[in-house]
DOZA-628592 format. One record per residue (C-alpha): residue number from 0; residue in three letters; y, x, z negated. Coordinates in pm, 1 decimal, padded with zeros to 6 digits. Example, Ala and Ser with C-alpha at 12.3 -4.5 7.8 and 13.67 -1.06 7.14 Angstrom:
% residues 2
{k 0&r ala&y -00450.0&x 01230.0&z -00780.0}
{k 1&r ser&y -00106.0&x 01367.0&z -00714.0}
This chain:
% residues 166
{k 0&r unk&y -03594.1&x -16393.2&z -01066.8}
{k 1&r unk&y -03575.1&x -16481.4&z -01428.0}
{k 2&r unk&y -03727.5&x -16274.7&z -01709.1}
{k 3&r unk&y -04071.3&x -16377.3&z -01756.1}
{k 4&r unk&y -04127.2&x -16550.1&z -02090.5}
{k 5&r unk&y -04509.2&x -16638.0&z -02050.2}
{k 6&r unk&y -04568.2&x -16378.7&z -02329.5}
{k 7&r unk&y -04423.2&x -16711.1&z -02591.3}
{k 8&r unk&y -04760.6&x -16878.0&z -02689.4}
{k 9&r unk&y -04739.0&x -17205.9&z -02548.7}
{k 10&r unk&y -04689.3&x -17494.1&z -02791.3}
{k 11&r unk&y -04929.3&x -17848.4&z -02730.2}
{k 12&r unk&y -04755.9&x -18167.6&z -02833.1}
{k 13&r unk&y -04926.4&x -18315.8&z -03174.4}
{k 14&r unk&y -04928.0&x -18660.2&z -03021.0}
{k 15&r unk&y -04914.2&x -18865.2&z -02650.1}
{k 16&r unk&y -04494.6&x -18843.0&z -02746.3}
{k 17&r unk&y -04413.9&x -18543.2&z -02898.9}
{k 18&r unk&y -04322.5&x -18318.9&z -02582.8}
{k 19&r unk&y -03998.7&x -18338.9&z -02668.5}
{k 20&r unk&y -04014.7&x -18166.7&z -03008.9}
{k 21&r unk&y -04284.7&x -17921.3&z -02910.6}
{k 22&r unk&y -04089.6&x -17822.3&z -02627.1}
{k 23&r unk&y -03741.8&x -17793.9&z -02851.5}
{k 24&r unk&y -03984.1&x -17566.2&z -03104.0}
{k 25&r unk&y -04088.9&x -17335.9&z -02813.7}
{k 26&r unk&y -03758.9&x -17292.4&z -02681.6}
{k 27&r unk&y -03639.7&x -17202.2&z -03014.1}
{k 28&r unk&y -03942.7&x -16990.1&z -03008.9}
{k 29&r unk&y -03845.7&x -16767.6&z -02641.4}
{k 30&r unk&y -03461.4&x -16763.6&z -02710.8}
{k 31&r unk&y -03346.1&x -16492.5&z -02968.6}
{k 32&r unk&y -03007.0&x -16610.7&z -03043.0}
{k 33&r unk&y -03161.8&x -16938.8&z -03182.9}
{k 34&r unk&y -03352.2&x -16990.8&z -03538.7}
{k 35&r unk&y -03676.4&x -17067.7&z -03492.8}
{k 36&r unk&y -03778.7&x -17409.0&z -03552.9}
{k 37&r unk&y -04106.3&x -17591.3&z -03578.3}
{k 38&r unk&y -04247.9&x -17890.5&z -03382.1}
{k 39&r unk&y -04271.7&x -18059.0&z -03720.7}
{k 40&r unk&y -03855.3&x -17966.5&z -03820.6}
{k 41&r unk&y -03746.5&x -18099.6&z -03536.1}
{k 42&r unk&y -03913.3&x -18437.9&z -03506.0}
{k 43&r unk&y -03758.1&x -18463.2&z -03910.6}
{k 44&r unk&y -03404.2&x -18351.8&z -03818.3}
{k 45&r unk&y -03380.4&x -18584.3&z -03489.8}
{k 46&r unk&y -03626.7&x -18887.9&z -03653.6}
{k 47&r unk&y -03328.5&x -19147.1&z -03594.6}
{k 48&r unk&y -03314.7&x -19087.3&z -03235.5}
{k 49&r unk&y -03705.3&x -19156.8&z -03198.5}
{k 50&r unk&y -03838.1&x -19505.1&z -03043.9}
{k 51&r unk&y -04124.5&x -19685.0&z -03260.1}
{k 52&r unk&y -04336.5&x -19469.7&z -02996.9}
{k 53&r unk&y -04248.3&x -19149.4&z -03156.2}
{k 54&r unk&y -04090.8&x -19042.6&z -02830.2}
{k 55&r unk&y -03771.5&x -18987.2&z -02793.0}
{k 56&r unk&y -03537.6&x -19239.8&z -02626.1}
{k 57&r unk&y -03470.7&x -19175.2&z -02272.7}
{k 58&r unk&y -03204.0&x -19051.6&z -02157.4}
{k 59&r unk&y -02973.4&x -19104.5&z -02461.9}
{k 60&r unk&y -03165.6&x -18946.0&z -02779.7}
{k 61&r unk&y -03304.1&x -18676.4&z -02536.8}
{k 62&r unk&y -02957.4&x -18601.9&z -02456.6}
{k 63&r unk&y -02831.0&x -18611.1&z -02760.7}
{k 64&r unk&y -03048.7&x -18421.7&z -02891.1}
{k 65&r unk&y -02967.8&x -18127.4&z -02689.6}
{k 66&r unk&y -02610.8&x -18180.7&z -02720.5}
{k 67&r unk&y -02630.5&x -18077.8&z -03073.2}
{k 68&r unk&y -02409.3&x -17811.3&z -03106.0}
{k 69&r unk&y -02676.5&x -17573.9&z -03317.6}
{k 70&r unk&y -02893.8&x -17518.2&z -02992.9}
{k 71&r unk&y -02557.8&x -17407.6&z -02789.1}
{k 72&r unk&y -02646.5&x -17617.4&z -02464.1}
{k 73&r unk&y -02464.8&x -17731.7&z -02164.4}
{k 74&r unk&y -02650.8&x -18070.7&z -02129.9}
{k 75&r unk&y -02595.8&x -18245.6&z -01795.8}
{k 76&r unk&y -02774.8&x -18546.7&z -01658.0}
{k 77&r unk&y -02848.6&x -18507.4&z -01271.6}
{k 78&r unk&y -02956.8&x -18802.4&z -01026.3}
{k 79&r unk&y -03140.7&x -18610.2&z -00792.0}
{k 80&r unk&y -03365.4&x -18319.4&z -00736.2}
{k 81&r unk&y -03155.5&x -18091.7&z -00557.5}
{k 82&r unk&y -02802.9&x -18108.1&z -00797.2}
{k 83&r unk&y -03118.1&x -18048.6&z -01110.7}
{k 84&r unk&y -03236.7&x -17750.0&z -00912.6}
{k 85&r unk&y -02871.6&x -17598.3&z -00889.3}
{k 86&r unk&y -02848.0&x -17645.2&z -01248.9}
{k 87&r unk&y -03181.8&x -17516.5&z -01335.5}
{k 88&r unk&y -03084.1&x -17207.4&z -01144.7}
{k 89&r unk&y -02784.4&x -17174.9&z -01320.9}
{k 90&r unk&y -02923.9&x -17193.5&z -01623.3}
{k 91&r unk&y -03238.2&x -16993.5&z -01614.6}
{k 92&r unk&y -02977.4&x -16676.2&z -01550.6}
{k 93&r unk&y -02886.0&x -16716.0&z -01915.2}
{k 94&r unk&y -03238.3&x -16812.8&z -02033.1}
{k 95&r unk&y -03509.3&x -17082.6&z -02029.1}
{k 96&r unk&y -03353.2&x -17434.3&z -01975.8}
{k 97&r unk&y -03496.9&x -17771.0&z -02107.0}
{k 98&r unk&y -03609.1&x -18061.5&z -01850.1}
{k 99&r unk&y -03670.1&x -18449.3&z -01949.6}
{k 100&r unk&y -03802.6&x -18664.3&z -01638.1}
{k 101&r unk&y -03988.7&x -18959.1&z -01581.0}
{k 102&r unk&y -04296.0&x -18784.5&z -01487.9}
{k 103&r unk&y -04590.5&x -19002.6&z -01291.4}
{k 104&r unk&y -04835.4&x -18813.6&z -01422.1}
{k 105&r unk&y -04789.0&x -18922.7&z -01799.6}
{k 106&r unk&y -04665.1&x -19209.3&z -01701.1}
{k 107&r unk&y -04356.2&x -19187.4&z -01900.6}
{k 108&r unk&y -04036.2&x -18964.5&z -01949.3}
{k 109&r unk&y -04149.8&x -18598.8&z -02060.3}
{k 110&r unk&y -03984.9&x -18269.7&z -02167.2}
{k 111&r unk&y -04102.3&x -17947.2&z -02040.4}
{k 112&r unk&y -03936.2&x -17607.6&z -02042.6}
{k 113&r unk&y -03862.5&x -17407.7&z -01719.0}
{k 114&r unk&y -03853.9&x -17045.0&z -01748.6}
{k 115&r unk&y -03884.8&x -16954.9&z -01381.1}
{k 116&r unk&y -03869.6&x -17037.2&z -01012.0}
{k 117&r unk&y -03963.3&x -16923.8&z -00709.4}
{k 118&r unk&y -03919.0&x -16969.0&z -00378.4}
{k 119&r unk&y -04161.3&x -16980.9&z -00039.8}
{k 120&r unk&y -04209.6&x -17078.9&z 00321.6}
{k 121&r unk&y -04420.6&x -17241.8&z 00443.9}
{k 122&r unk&y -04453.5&x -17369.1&z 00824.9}
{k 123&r unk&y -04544.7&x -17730.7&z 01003.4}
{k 124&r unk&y -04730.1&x -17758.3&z 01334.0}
{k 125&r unk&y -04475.3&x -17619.1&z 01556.8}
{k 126&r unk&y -04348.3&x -17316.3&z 01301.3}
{k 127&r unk&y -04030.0&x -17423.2&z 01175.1}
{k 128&r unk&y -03974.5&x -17245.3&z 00869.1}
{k 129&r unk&y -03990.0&x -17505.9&z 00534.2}
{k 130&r unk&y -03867.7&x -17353.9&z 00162.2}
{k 131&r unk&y -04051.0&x -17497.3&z -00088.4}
{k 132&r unk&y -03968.6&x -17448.7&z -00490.1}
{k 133&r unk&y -04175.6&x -17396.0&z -00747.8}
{k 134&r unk&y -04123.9&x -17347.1&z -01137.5}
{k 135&r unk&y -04272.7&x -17188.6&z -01409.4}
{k 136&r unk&y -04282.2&x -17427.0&z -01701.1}
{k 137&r unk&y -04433.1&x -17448.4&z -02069.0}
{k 138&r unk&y -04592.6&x -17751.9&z -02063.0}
{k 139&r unk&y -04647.1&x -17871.4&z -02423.7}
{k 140&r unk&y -04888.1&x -18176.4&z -02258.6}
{k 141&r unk&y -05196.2&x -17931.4&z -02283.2}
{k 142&r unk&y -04979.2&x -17645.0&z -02440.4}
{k 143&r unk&y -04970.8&x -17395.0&z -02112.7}
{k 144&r unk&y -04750.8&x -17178.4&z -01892.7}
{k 145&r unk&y -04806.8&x -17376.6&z -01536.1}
{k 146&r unk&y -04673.7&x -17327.5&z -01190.1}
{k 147&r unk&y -04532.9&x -17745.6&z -01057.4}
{k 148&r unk&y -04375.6&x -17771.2&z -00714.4}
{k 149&r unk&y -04015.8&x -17932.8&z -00798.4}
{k 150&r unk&y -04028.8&x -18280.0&z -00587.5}
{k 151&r unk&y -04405.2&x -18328.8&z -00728.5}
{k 152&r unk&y -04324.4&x -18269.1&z -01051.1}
{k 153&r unk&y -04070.3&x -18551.6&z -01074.6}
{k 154&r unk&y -04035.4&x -18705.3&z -00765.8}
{k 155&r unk&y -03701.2&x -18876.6&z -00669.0}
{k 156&r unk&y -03608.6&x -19165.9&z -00829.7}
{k 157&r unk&y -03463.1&x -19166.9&z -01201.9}
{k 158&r unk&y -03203.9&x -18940.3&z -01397.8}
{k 159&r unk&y -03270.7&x -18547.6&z -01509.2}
{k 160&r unk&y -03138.9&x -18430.4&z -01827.8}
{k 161&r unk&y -03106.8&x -18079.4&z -01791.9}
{k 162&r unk&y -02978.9&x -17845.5&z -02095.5}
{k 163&r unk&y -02908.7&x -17494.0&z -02060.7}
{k 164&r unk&y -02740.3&x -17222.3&z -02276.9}
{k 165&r unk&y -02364.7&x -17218.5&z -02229.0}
């Protein structure tokens, strides 16, 4: 289990596009090693890499973003849920790890931060044994800690950026 980090207030996004910022400013927020940085400070320092949306383009500014070497990150861009879930796992042993998707429930690419996972069983009609994942996240679409199942949460057909301390 990873240490618990739902004692770092949440941070909403300002706008329908800013998850990406507001989750860069919270992770600054729950790891130590890192200066703090706002949701404001970021969206300045990485302006170039925005679309006219005010998102950030997807997957190359995202990536580049977190490929900056001030944040320290081992960025890698996965193809499917299961190779993200290794690397998630990976990097939550070292601390909470930064997630752009194409999420159908925006509607559009999003950033969230994972700072947990779990794992249960559950059981079909005839009792064979099923592991399901969840994650913790900070969610900066509503600004709150929530528990997602991993395929619901983005589903299995576009590329994961995953960035993790090194």
């Amino acid at each position: 289990m990873a240490k618990s980090y739902k004692h770092v207030k949440p941070i909403a996004q300002d706008d329908l596009n800013g998850c990406w910022s507001a989750s860069m400013a919270w992770w600054t927020k729950a790891v130590p090693s890192i200066p703090n940085w706002t949701d404001a400070q970021i969206m300045v320092e990485y302006s170039d890499l925005m679309a006219a949306n005010g998102g950030l383009t997807f997957p190359t500014g995202f990536t580049q973003m977190l490929s900056d070497p001030k944040w320290g990150l081992t960025v890698n861009v996965s193809n499917s849920s299961s190779e993200s879930l290794d690397l998630i796992e990976i990097g939550l042993k070292k601390g909470p790890v930064m997630l752009g998707f194409w999420d159908y429930t925006v509607g559009g690419h999003h950033a969230v931060v994972v700072h947990d996972l779990y794992r249960f069983s559950l059981y079909d009609d005839h009792r064979n044994g099923v592991k399901e994942t969840n994650m913790t996240i900070m969610n900066p679409n509503g600004g709150r800690h929530e528990q997602r199942e991993l395929m619901w949460q983005w589903g299995y057909r576009q590329k994961i950026i995953v960035g993790y301390l090194k």
